[in-house]
N, C-alpha and C positions, 0 to 999 in steps of 0.2 A: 248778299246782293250789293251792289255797288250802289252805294249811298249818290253819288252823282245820277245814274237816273232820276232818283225822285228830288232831285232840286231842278234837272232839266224839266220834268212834269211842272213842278211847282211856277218856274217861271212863263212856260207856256202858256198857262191860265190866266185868264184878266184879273189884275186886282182890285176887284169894285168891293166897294164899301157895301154889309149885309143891309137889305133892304127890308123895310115892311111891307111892300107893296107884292112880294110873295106871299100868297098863299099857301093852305096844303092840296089844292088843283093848280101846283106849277108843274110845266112841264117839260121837256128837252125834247126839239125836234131831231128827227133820226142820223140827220149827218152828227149833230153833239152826240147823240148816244152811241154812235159806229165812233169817232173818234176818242171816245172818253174808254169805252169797251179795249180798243186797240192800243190805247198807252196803258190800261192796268193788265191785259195781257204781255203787253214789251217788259210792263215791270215785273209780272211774277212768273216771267219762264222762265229766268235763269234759275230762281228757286224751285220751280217743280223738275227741274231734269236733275238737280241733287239729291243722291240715295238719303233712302229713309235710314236716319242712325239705330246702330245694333241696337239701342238699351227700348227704343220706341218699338220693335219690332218682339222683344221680347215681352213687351207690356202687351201687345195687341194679342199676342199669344197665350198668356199667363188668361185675358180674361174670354177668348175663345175655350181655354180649357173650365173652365168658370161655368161658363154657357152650357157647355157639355155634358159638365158632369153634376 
């Protein structure tokens, strides 16, 4: 993955200082969550359309046969 996406993400976002006055009933209206959704999809499609490597596929295998027998 090209390490420049996530510094373009990074700069994108405000950088406010963390706050106490969040709670754990904080919440993101739906434009921030379609927006925030649609840059970690930009960021990890390049990674999902890269084949899965031989040695991972041999493992998923190894413990399918596991399963089985």
């Amino acid at each position: 993955m090209n390490s420049d996406k996530g510094n373009k993400l990074a700069r994108a976002l405000p950088s406010t200082p963390p706050s106490d006055k969040l709670g754990t009933n904080a919440k993101l209206d739906s434009s921030s969550q379609k927006r925030i959704g649609d840059q970690l999809r930009a960021m990890y499609d390049e990674l999902m359309q890269q084949p899965v490597p031989d040695r991972f596929k041999d493992l998923l295998d190894q413990l399918d046969k596991k399963r089985e027998g």
